[in-house]
C-alpha positions as CSV (number, residue, x, y, z in Angstrom):
1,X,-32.8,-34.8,13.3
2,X,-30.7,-31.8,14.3
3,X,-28.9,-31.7,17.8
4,X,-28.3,-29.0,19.6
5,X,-24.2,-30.2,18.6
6,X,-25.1,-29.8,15.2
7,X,-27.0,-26.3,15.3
8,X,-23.8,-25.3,17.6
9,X,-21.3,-26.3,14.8
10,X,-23.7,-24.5,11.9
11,X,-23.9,-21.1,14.2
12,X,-20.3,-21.4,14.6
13,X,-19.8,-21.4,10.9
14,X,-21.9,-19.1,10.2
15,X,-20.4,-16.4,12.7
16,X,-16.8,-17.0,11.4
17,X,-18.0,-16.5,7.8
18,X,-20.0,-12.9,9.0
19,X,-16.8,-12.4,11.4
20,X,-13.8,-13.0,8.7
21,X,-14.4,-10.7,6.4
22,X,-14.7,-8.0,9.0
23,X,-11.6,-8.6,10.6
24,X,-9.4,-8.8,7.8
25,X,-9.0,-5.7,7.4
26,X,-8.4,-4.9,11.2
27,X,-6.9,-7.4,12.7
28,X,-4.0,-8.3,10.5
29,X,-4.6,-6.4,7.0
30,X,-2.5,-6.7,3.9
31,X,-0.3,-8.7,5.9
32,X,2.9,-8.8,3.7
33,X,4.4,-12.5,2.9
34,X,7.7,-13.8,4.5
35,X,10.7,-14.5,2.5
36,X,12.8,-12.5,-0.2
37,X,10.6,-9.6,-2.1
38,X,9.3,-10.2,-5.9
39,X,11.0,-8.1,-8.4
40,X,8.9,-7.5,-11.1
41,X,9.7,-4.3,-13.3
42,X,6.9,-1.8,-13.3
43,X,7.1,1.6,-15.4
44,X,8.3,3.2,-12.0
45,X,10.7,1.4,-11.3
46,X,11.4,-2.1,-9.8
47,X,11.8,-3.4,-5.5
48,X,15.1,-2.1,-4.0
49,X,18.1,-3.8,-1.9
50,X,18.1,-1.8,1.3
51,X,21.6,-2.0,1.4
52,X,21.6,0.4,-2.1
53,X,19.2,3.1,-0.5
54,X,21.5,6.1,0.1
55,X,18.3,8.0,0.6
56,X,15.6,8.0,3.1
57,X,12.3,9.6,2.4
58,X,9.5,10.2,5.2
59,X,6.0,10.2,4.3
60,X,3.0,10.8,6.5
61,X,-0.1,9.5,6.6
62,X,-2.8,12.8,8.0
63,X,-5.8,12.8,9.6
64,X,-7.5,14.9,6.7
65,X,-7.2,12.2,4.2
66,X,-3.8,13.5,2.6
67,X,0.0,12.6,2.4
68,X,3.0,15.2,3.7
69,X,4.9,15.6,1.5
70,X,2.7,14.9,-1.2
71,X,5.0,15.6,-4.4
72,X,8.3,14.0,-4.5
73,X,11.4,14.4,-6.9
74,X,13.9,11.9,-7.2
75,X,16.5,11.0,-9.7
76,X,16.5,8.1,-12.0
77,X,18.8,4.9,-10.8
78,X,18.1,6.3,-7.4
79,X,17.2,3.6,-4.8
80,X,15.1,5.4,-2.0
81,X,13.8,3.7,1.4
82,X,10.5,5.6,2.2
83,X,9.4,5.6,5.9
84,X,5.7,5.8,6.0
85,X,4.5,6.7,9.6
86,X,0.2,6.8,9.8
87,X,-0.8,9.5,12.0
88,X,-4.3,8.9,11.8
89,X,-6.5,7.3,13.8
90,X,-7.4,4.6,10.8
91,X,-5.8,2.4,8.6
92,X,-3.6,3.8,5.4
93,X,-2.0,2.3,2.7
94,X,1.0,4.1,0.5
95,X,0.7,2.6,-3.3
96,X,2.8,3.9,-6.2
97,X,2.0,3.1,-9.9
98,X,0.7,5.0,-13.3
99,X,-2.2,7.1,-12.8
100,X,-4.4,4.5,-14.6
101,X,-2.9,1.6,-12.6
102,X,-4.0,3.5,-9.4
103,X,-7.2,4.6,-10.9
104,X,-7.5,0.6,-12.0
105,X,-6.7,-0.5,-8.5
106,X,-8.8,1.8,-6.8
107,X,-11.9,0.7,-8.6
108,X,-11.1,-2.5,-8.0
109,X,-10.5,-2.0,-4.0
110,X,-14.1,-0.4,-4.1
111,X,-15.2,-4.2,-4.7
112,X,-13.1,-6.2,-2.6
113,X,-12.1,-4.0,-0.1
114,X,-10.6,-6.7,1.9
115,X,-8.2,-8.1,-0.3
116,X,-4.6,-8.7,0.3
117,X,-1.4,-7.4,-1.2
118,X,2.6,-8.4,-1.0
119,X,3.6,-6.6,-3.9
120,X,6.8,-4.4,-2.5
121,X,5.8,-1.0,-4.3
122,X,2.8,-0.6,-1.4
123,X,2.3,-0.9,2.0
124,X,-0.6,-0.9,4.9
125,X,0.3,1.0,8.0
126,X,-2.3,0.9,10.8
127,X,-3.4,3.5,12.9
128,X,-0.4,5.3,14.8
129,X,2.1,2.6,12.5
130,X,5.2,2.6,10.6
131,X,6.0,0.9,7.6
132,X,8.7,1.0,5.0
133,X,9.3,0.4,0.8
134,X,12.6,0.6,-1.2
135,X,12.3,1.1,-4.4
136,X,14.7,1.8,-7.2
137,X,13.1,4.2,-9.7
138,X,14.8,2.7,-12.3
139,X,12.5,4.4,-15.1
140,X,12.1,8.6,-15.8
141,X,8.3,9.7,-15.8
142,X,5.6,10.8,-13.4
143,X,3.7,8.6,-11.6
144,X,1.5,8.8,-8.0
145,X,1.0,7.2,-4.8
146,X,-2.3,7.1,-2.9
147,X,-4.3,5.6,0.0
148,X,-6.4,3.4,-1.7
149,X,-8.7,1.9,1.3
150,X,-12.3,3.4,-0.2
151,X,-13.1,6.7,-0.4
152,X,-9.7,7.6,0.6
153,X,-8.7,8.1,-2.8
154,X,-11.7,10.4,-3.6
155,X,-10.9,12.3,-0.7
156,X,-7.5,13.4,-2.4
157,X,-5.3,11.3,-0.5
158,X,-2.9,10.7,-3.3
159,X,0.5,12.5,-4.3
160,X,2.9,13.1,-7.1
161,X,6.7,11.4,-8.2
162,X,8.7,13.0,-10.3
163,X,11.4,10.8,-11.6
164,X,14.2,13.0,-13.2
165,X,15.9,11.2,-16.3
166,X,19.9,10.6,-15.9
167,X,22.0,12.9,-18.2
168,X,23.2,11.1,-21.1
169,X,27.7,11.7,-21.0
């Protein structure tokens, strides 16, 4: 027999289930994990101590889908803290890989756009936020950094690094 209790508790499940996924990526998205940061060596470069950033880069976020600046030099062995303020009225992220790691990760946000991140070479600012990276870019090459939220990508939110190699003595 099924009480009025019991339909109550199934609707309620129901709505948080149709609710969750909807939220995620409003209410608290990409919410990056307490604790010290992961430092896994990418071809860019690996996570950054603050303390070694003698460099602070400012990128913004733009409410026609692109980044200012959008092509960025730095040396290699340089350890940068980027600043990323969103000055857009949605939510951004700032990711930096390999073009076919972005291209890889922005086909796979097309299918779960809601999934979460912690990995210290990206970051989700909200609308009107501010969020921060340091990274040492450890590795000479050219790489990019883009909004990967969908269609943002396609849109050409995405810019260029240029990482200079050390002189050899």
């Amino acid at each position: 027999m099924n009480t009025p209790k019991r339909w109550l508790s199934a609707m309620t499940a129901a709505l948080a289930l149709c609710i969750s996924p909807a939220l995620a990526h409003t209410e608290a998205p990409h919410a990056k994990k307490a604790g010290p940061v992961q430092k896994e060596q990418k071809p860019w470069g690996i996570a950054g101590e603050a303390k070694q950033a003698r460099r602070t880069v400012t990128v913004r976020m733009v409410d026609y889908m692109r980044f200012s600046p959008d092509q960025l030099v730095f040396r290699q062995g340089e350890t940068v803290r980027f600043v990323i303020d969103n000055d857009d009225l949605e939510l951004h992220e700032f990711v930096m890989g390999t073009q076919a790691e972005i291209e890889d990760h922005a086909a796979l946000m097309k299918k779960f756009p809601n999934m979460e991140h912690d990995e210290p070479w990206m970051v989700h600012v909200p609308a009107g936020g501010r969020g921060e990276i340091v990274w040492t870019f450890n590795r000479p090459g050219e790489f990019v950094f883009a909004c990967l939220m969908p269609r943002h990508y396609e849109a050409g939110m995405v810019g260029k690094i240029k990482v200079v190699a050390r002189k050899e003595k």
